[in-house]
Every structure is written in C-alpha cells, then in structure tokens.
N, C-alpha and C positions, 0 to 999 in steps of 0.2 A: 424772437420767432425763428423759427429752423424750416426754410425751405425743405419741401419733400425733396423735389426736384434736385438742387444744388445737394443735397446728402445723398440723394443713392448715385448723383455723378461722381459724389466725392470717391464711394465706395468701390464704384468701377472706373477708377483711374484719372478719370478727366474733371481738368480743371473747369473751374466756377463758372470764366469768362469763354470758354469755349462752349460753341453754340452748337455747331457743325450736326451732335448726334440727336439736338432736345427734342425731336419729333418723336425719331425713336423711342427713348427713352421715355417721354411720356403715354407713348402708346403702350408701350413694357409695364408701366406703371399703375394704367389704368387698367391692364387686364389683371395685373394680382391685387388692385381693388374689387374688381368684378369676382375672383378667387374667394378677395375674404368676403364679400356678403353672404359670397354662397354656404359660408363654410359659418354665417350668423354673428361675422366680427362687423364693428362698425355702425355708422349711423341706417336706419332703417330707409330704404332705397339707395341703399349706396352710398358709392365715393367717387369722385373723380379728380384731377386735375388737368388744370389749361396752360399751364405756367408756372416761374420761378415764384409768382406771386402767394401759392397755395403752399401753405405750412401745415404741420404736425399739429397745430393748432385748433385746427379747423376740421380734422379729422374726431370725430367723438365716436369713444369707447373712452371705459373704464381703464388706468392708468397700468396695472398688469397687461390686460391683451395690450395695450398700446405700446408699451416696451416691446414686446414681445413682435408685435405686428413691423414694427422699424428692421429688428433683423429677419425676417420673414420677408419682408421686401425689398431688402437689400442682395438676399441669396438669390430669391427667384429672377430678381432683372439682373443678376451678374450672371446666372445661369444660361438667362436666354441672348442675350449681351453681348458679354464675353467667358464663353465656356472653359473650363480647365482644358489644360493641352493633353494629359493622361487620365486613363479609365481608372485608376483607383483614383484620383481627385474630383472626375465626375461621380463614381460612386459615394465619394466621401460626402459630397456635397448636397446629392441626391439624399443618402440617407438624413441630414442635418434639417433638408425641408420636409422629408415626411414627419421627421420628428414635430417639430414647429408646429407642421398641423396637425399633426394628437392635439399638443398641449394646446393650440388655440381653441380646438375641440372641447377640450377637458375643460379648457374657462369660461367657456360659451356656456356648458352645461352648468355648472358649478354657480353662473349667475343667473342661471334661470331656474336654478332650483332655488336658491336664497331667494327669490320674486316672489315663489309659489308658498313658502314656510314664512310664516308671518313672526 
C-alpha cells in the first residue's frame, strides 16, 4: 500500500515522520481531489483523505488516469506548498498542470465514449 499522504510529502521535501505540515498538506490534498471530480476523474462523489492511513489504493479510477492523477497531485500540492522561487519555473510548472489536465480530460472522455460503443 502507498500512502497518498506519505508520497506527496515525499515529493515536497518532508520526511515520513514529520508531522508538523499533515493538516496542511491534507487540506492541499483534498482540494486537487475535489479538482479531479470536477474534472470527472475518480470515484463518483469524490475522494478524500483523513490521514497517513488513506492510500492509492482506495482511490478508484481506471489505472491510466491513476498514474496520471499521482503526478497531477504531486505538482498541484507542491505548487501550492512550496512554490518555485523563479517565474520561469513557476511557469514551467504551471504549464505541466494544464497539460495533465488536457490529458486527464482526454481519458475521461475516451472512457466514456468506450461505455457508450458497445
């Protein structure tokens, strides 16, 4: 099992056992799950987490947007987080999550047209 939690602190710098930001952090967390429903990724009424206890696991989508959705929420809580210190690395980063959301766009649709063709 792969903590959500314990992997997007990996990502943004902090260790496992350090507590100090996990409110943070799960608040960060819990609005780019609120992001993807909106955006039609994930289980139908959402997603959340409360803790180190809530894994990748428990999260259902299809195993494309699920890749996809791990670095998607790894840029958006580093963004809001901990920002780049220059504007072309906030740009750079910026454009990395629009892209993401095309393509989580693009798989949304892609499996709901495969639904509708028998």
């Amino acid at each position: 099992m792969a903590s959500i939690l314990t992997e997007v602190k990996k990502v943004c710098g902090l260790a496992d056992d350090y507590t100090a930001f996990d409110v943070d952090m799960i608040m960060h967390i819990n609005a780019v799950f609120t992001v993807l429903d909106q955006l039609g990724i994930g289980p139908e009424g959402g997603f959340f987490i409360s803790d180190v206890t809530d894994d990748w696991d428990d999260f259902e989508a299809p195993d494309n947007q699920k890749n996809l959705t791990k670095s998607y929420m790894y840029l958006k809580v580093r963004f809001v987080f901990d920002p780049p210190p220059t504007s072309f690395a906030i740009n750079a980063m910026k454009a990395q999550i629009e892209e993401f959301e095309w393509r989580l766009k693009d798989l949304r649709e892609v499996a709901l047209a495969e639904e509708v063709i028998p």
